[in-house]
C-alpha positions as CSV (number, residue, x, y, z in Angstrom):
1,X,102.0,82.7,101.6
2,X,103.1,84.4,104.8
3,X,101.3,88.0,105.5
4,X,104.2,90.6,104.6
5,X,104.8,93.9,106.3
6,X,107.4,96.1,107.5
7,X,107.8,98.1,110.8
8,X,110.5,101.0,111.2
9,X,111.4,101.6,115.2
10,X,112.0,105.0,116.5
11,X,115.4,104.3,116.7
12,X,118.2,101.6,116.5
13,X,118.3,98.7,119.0
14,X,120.7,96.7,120.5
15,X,121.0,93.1,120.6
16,X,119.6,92.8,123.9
17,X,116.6,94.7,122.9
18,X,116.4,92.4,119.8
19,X,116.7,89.4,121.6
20,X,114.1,90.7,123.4
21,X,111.9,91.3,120.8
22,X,112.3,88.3,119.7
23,X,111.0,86.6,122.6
24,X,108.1,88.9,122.5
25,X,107.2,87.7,119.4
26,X,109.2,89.1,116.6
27,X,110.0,85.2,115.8
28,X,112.0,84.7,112.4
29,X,112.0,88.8,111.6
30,X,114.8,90.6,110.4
31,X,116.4,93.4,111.5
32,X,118.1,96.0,109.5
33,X,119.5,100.0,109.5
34,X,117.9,102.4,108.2
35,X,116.6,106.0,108.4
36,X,113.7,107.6,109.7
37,X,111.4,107.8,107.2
38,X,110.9,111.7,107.9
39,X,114.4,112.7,108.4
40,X,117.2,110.8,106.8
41,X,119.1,112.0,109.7
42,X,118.0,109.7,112.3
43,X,119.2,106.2,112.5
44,X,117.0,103.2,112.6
45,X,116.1,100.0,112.8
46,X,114.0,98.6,110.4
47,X,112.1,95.0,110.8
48,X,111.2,92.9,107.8
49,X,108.2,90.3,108.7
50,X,107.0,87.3,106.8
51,X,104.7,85.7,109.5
52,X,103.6,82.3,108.5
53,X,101.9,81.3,111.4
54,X,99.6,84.0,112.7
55,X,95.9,83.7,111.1
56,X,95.6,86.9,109.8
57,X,98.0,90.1,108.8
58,X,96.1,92.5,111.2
59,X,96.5,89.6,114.1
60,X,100.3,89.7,112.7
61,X,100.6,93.4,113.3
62,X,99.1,93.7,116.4
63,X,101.3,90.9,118.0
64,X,104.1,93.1,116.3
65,X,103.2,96.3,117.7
66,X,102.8,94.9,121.2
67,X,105.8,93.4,121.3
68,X,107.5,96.8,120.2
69,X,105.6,98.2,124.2
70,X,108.2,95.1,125.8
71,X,111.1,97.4,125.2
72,X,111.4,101.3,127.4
73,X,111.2,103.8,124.9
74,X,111.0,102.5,121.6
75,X,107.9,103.2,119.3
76,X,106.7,102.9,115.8
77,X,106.8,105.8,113.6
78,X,106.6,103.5,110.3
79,X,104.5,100.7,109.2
80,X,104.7,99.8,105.4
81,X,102.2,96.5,104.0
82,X,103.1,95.8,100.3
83,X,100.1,95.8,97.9
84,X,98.6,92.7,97.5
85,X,98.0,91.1,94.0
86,X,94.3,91.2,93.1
87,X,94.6,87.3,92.6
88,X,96.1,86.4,96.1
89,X,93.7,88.5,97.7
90,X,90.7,86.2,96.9
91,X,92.6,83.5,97.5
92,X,91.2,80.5,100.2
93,X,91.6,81.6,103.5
94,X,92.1,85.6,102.5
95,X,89.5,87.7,104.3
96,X,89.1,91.3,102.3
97,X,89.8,93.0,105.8
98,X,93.2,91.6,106.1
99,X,93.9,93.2,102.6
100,X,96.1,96.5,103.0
101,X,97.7,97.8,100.0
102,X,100.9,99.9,100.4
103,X,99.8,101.5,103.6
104,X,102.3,104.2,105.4
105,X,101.5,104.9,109.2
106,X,103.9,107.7,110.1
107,X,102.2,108.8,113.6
108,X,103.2,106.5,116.5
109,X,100.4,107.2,118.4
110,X,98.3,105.7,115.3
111,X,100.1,102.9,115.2
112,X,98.9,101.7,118.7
């Protein structure tokens, strides 16, 4: 089981920025539009992660989040984790710190 989460970008990207991301360590995420999760006005882009390889899901967001600093003038106002089932999280090789259910960070500045 890969550790799950979701980062919305402060805005959408091009492919070059993308590409970029990629090579910083968004390996095998995928990008989508969508809104701002504060104003449905704003146009986004919205990155879907299933990280297999990365020990841990906070190790997993961090590599995310720094990878986001690569590109000028793009943050992250959204971070969504889907709950994790009771019975996965005591699974072998689950630590209770790397267990975040359904958490929403909506302040960029928090998200660093």
């Amino acid at each position: 089981m890969g550790h799950k989460f979701s980062l919305v970008l402060s805005r959408e990207i091009t492919d070059e920025e993308s590409a970029l991301l990629e090579k910083a360590g968004f390996n095998g995420a995928v990008f989508g539009k969508d809104t701002l999760p504060t104003d449905a006005g704003v146009p986004v882009t919205k990155v879907d992660f299933d990280d297999t390889v990365t020990p841990s899901l906070a190790e997993a967001i961090e590599t995310a989040l720094e990878a986001v600093k690569q590109v000028p003038d793009l943050s992250v106002p959204g971070l969504n984790v889907p709950a994790v089932p009771k019975a996965a999280a005591g699974a072998e090789g689950t630590d209770d710190a790397d267990v975040v259910a359904g958490e929403v960070v909506t302040d960029a500045a928090a998200a660093e």
